[in-house]
Kinemage of the C-alpha trace (Angstrom):
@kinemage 1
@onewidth
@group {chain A} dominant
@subgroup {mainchain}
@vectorlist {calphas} color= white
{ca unk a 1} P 0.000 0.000 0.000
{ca unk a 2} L 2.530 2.560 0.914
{ca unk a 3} L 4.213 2.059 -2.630
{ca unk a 4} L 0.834 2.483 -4.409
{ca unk a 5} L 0.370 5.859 -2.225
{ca unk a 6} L 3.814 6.979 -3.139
{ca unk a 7} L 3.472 6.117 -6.427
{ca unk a 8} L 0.198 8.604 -6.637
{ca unk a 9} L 1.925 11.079 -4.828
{ca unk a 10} L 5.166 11.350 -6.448
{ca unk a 11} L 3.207 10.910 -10.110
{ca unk a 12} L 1.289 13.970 -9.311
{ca unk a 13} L 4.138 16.148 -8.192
{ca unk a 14} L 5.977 15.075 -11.024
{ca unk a 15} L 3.056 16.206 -13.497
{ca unk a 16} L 2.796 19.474 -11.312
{ca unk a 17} L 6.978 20.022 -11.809
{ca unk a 18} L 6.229 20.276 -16.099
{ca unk a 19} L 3.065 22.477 -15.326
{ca unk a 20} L 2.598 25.979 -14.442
{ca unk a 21} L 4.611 26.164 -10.879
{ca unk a 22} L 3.821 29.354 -10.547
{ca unk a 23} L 0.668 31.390 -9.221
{ca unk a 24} L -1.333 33.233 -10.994
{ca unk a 25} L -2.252 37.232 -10.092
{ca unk a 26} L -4.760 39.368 -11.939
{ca unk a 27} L -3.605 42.891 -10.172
{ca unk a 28} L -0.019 41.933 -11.284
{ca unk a 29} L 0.011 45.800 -12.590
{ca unk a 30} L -0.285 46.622 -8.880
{ca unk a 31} L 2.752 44.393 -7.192
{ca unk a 32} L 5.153 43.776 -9.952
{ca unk a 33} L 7.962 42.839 -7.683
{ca unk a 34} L 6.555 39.083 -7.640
{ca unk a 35} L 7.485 38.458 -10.904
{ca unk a 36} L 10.537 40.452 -10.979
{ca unk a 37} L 12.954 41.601 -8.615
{ca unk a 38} L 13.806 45.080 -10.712
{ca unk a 39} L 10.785 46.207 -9.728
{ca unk a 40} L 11.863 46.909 -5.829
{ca unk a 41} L 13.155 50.606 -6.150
{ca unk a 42} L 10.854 52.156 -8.786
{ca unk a 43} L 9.273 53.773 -5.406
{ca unk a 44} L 11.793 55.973 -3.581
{ca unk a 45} L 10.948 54.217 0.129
{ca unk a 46} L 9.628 50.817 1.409
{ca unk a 47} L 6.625 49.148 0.041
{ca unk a 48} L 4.841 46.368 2.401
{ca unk a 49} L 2.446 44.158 0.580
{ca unk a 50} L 0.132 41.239 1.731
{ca unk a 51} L -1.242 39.075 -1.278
{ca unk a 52} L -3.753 36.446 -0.857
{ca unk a 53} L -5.821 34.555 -3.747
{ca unk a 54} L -8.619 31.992 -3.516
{ca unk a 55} L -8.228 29.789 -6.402
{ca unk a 56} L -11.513 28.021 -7.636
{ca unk a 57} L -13.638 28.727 -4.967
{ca unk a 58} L -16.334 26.121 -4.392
{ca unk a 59} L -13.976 23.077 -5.193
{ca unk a 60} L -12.379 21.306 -1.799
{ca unk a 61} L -8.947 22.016 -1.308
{ca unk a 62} L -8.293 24.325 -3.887
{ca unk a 63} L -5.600 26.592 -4.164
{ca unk a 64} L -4.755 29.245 -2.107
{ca unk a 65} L -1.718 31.709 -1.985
{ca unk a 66} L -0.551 34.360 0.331
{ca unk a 67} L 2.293 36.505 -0.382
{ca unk a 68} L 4.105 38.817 1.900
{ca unk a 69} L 6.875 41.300 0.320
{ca unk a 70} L 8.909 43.837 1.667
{ca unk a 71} L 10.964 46.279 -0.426
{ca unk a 72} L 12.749 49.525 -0.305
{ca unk a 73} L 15.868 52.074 -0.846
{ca unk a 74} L 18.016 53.414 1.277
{ca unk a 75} L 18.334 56.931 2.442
{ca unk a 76} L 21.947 57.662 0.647
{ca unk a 77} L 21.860 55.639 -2.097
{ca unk a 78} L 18.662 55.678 -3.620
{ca unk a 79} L 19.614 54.124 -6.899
{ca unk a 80} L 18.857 50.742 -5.100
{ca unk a 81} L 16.723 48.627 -2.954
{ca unk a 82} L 16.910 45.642 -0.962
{ca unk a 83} L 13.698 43.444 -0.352
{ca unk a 84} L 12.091 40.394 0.611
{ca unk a 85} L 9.245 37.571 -0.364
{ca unk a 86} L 7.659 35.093 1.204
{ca unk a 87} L 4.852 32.939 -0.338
{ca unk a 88} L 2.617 30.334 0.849
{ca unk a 89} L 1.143 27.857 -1.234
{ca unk a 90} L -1.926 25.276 -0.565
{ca unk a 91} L -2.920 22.934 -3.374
{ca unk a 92} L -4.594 19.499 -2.042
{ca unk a 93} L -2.320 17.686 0.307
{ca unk a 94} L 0.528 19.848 -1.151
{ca unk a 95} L 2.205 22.544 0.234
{ca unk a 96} L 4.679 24.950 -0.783
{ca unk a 97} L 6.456 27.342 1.056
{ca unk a 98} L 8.579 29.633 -0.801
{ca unk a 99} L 11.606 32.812 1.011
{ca unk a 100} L 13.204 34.799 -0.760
{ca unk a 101} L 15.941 37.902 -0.890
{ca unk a 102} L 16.573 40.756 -3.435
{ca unk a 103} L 19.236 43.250 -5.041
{ca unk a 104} L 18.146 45.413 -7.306
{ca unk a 105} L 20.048 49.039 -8.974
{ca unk a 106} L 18.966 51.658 -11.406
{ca unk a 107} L 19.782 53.852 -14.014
{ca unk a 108} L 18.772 57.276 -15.111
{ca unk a 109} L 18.751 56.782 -18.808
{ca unk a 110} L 18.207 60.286 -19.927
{ca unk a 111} L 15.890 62.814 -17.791
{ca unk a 112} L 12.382 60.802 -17.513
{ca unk a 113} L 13.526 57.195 -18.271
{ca unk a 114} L 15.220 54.901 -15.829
{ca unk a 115} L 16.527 51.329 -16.350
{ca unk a 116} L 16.237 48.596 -13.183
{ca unk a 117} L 18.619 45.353 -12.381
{ca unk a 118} L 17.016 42.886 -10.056
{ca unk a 119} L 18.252 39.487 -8.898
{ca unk a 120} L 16.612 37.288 -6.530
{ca unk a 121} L 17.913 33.834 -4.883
{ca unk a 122} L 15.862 31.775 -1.672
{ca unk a 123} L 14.563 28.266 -1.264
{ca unk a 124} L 11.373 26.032 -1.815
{ca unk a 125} L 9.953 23.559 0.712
{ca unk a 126} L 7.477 21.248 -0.422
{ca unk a 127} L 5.524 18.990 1.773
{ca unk a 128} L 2.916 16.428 0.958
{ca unk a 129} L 0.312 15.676 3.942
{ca unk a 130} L -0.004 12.100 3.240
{ca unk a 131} L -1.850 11.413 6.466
{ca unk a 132} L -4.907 13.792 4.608
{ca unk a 133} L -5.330 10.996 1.635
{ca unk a 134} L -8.423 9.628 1.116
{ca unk a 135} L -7.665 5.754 -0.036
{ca unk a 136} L -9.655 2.599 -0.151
{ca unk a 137} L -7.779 1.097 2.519
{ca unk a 138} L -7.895 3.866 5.548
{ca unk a 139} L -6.406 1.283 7.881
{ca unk a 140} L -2.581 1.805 6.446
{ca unk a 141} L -1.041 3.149 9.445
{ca unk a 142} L 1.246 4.684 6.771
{ca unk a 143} L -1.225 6.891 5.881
{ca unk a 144} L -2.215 8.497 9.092
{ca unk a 145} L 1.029 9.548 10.024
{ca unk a 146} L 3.496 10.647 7.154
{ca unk a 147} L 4.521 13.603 5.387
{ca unk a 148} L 6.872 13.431 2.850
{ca unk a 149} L 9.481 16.934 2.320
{ca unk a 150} L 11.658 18.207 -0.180
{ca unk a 151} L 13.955 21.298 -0.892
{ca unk a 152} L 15.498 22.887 -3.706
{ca unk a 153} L 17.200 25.949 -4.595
{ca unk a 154} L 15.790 28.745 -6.479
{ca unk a 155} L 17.385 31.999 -8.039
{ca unk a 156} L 15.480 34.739 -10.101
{ca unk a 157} L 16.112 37.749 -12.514
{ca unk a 158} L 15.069 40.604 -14.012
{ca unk a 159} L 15.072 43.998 -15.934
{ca unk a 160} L 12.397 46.593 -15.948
{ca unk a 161} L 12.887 49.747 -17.770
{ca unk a 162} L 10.085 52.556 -16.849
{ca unk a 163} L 9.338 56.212 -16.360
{ca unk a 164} L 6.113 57.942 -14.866
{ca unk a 165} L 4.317 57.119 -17.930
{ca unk a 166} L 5.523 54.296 -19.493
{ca unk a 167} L 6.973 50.165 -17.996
{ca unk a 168} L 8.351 47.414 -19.498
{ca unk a 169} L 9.981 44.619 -18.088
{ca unk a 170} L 11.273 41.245 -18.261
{ca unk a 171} L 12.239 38.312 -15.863
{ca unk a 172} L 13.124 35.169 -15.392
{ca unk a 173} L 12.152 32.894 -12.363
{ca unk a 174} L 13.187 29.152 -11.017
{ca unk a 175} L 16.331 30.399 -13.499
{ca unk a 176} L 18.401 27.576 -12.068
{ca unk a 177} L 16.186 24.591 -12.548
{ca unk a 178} L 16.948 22.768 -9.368
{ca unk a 179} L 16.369 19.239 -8.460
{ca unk a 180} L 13.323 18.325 -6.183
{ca unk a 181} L 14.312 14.970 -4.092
{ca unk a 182} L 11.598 13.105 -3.793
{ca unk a 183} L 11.885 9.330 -2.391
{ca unk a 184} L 12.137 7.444 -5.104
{ca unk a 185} L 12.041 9.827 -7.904
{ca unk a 186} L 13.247 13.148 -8.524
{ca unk a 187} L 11.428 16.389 -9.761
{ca unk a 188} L 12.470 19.669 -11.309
{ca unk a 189} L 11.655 23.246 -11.146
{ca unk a 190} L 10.991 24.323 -14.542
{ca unk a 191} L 12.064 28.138 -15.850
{ca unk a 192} L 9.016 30.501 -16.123
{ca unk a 193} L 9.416 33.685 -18.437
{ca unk a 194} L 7.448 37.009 -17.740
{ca unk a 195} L 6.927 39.952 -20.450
{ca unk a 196} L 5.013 43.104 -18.933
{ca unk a 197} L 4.393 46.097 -20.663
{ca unk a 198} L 2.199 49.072 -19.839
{ca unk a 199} L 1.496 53.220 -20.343
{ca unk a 200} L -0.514 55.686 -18.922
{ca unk a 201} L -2.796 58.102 -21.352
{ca unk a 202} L -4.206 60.660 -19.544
{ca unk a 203} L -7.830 61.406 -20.797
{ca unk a 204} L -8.199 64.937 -19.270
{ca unk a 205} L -5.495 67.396 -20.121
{ca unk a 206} L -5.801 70.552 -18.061
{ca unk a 207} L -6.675 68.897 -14.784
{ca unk a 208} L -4.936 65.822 -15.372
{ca unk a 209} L -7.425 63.474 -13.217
{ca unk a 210} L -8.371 60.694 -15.394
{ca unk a 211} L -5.454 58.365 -16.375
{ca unk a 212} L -6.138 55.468 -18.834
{ca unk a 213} L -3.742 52.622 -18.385
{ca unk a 214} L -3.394 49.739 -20.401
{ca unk a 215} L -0.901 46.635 -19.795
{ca unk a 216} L -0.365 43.397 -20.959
{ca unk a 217} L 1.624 40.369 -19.201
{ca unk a 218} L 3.254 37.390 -21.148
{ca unk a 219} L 4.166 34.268 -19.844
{ca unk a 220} L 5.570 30.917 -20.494
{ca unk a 221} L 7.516 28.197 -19.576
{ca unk a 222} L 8.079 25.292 -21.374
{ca unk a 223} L 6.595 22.648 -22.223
{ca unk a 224} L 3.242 24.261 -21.510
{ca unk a 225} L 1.609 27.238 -23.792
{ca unk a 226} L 2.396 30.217 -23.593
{ca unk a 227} L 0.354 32.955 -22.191
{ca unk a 228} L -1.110 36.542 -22.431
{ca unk a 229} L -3.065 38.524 -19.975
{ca unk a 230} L -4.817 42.016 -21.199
{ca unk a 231} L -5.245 44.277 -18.369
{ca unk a 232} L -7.016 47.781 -18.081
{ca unk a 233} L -7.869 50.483 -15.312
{ca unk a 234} L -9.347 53.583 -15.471
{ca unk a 235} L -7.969 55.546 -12.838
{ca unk a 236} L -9.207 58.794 -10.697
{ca unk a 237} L -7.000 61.274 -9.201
{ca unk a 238} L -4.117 58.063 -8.376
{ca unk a 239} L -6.562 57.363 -5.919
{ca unk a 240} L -9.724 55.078 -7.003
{ca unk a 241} L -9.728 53.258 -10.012
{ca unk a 242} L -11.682 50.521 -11.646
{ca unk a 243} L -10.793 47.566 -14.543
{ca unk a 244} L -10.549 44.213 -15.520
{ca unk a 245} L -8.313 41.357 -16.858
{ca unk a 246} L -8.427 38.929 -19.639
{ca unk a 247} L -6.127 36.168 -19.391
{ca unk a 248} L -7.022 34.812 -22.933
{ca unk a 249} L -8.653 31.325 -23.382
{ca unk a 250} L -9.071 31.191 -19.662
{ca unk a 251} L -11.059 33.507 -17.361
{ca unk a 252} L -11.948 37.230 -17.249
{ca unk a 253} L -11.447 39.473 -13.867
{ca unk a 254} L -13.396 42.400 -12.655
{ca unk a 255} L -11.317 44.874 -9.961
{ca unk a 256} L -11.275 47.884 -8.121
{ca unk a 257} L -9.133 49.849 -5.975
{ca unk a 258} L -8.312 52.874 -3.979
{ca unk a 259} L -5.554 54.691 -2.139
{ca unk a 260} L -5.786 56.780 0.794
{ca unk a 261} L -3.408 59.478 1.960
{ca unk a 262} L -1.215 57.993 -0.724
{ca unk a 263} L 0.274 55.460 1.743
{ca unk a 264} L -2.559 52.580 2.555
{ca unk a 265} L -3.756 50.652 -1.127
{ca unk a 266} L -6.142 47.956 -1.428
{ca unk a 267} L -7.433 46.336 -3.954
{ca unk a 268} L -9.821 43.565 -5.089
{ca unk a 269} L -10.258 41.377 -8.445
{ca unk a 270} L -12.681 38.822 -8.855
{ca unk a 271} L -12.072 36.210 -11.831
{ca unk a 272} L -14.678 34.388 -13.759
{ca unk a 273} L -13.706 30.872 -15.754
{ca unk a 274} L -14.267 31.133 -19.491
{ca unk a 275} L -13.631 27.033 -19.477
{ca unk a 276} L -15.838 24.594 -18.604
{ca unk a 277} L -15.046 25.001 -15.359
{ca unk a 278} L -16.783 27.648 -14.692
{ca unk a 279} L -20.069 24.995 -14.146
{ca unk a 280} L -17.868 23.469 -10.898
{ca unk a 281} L -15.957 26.366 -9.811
{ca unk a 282} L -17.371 29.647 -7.776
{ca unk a 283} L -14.342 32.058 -9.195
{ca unk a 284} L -11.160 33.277 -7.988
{ca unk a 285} L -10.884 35.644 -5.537
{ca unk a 286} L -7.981 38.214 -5.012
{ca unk a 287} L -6.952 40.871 -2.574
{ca unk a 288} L -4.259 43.228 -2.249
{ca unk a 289} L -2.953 45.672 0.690
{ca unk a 290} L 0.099 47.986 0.320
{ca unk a 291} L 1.181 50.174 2.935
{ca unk a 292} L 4.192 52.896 1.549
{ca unk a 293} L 5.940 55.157 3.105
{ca unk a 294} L 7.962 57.818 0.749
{ca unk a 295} L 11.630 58.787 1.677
{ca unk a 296} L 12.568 61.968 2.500
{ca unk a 297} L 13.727 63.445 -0.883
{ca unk a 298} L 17.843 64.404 -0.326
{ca unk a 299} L 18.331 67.883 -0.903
{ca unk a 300} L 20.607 69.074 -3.473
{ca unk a 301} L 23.608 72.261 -2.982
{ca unk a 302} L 21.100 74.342 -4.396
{ca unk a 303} L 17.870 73.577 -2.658
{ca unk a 304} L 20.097 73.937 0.268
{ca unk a 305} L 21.282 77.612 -0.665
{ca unk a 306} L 17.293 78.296 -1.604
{ca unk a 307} L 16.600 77.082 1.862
{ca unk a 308} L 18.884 78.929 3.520
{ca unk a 309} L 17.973 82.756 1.368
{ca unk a 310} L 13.717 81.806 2.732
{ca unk a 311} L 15.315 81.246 6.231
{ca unk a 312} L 16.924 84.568 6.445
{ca unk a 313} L 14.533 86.424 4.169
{ca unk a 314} L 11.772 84.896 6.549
{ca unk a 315} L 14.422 86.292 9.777
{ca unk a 316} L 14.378 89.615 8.190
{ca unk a 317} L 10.705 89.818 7.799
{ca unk a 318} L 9.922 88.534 11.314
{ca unk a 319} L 12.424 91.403 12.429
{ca unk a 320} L 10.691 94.128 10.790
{ca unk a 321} L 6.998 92.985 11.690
{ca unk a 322} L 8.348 92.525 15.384
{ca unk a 323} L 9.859 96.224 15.216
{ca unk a 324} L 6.819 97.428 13.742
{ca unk a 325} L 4.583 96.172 16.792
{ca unk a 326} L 6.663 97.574 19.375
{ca unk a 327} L 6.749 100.843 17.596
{ca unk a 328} L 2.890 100.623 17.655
{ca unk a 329} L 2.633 99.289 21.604
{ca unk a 330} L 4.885 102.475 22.272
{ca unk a 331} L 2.838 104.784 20.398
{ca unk a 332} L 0.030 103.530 22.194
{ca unk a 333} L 1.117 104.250 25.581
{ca unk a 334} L 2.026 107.893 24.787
């Protein structure tokens, strides 16, 4: 019995190591850094995200992901950013647990575009709740008390080159293609390739409150399809905005979002199945909360010296109004 389970086991992992390994996100315009490590520094401070999405809701032990990310620059040398990831995963009886660290630096590349280099490198832990299996013979004390683990290395990549209107990026992840030991077999992470591209049009010119932004994501990692997600929000003052996603020949995604005092975000998408499993399957469900806090902008020799003239222009004028009012008490009295 415990070779037949194994055999199950191991069979699906092994089908799940050629397949799509990694999660899916329909507000990827909203936390880029998960899919590449460039991202971390575009914003001048830290960025704290919490991710969670309810694959498939309405099917038992479906998936489910939460992601938590930290990123940000320092104070002196703003031209980079350190951050980190960790993800959750919960498919079945399998569960992956992913940690990672970042490096990214940037470019100025003329006076509105900048050009980002991000690297990324953690570990995976799998584990396989054996115990939760649901044979024909429920007797195997195997069953009801093992949990079969496995590790493997994983490094990531990426370049994104952007400015306030325009993005485009590409990465790599699982870039290394470790082993997965298994007992008895051996699995592999497969690379997964990410395209994203996207631009702001702003629809209102003298008050510049409606912004337009379109964006489209391309995946794929071999030996499964490629990919393409369409993605579009019409946004309000930066502040509430409202879209949806297409992920072409697959489901289609409703969202909405807002941002107060330009430091808490949340956001929601809701996906709909296009296949036929949209007769088993309640949707996907998706939220997002971002907390930023900007970085003091460092002044330059010049904004120092302007600083410094309003200071003592400021002096002077506090001087004269003080004179002024003593001149008047004075008066006064007489």
């Amino acid at each position: 019995m415990r070779t037949k389970v194994l055999t199950v086991v191991l069979l699906f992992c092994a089908g799940f190591s050629v397949a799509q390994q990694q999660t899916l996100y329909s507000n990827f315009v909203l936390n880029q850094y998960i899919y590449n490590p460039a991202y971390a520094g575009v914003y001048k401070g830290i960025e704290i995200n919490a991710n969670y999405r309810q694959q498939w809701a309405g099917f038992e032990d479906a998936p489910q992901t939460a992601i938590f990310s930290v990123y940000g620059t320092p104070k002196k040398k703003q031209n980079m950013a350190f951050g980190a990831l960790i993800m959750n995963d919960k498919s079945g009886l399998i569960g992956r647990t992913s940690v990672y660290g970042s490096y990214s630096y940037h470019v100025k590349l003329g006076k509105k575009m900048s050009l980002g280099f991000g690297v990324s490198a953690g570990g995976i832990s799998y584990n396989v709740k054996i115990y939760n299996a649901k044979p024909y013979d429920k007797d195997d004390d195997f069953l009801k008390s093992n949990i079969l683990n496995a590790n493997a290395f994983d490094a990531n990549a990426g370049l994104y080159l952007y400015s306030k209107k325009f993005f485009l990026g590409f990465s790599g992840q699982q870039l290394p293609s470790s082993k997965i030991h298994w007992p008895n077999t051996m699995g592999r992470l497969t690379p997964h390739y990410y395209a994203t591209i996207g631009y702001n049009i702003t629809l209102d010119k003298k008050k510049k409150e409606w912004v337009l932004q379109p964006a489209l994501l391309a995946r794929f990692n071999s030996p499964a399809p490629y990919q393409i997600e369409a993605n579009l929000r019409v946004i309000y003052k930066n502040a509430f905005w409202i879209g949806g996603n297409l992920r072409f020949g697959s489901s289609a995604s409703g969202m909405f979002g807002c941002t107060i005092s330009k430091m808490v975000t949340f956001a929601y998408s809701y996906d709909y199945a296009l296949t036929s499993l949209q007769k088993y399957s309640n949707g996907s469900h998706e939220l997002l909360l971002t907390v930023s806090i900007a970085s003091k902008k460092k002044k330059s020799a010049s904004d120092k010296v302007t600083d410094a003239d309003e200071d003592e222009f400021n002096n002077l004028d506090n001087s004269i109004k003080t004179n002024l009012k003593n001149k008047k008490n004075d008066e006064e009295k007489k």
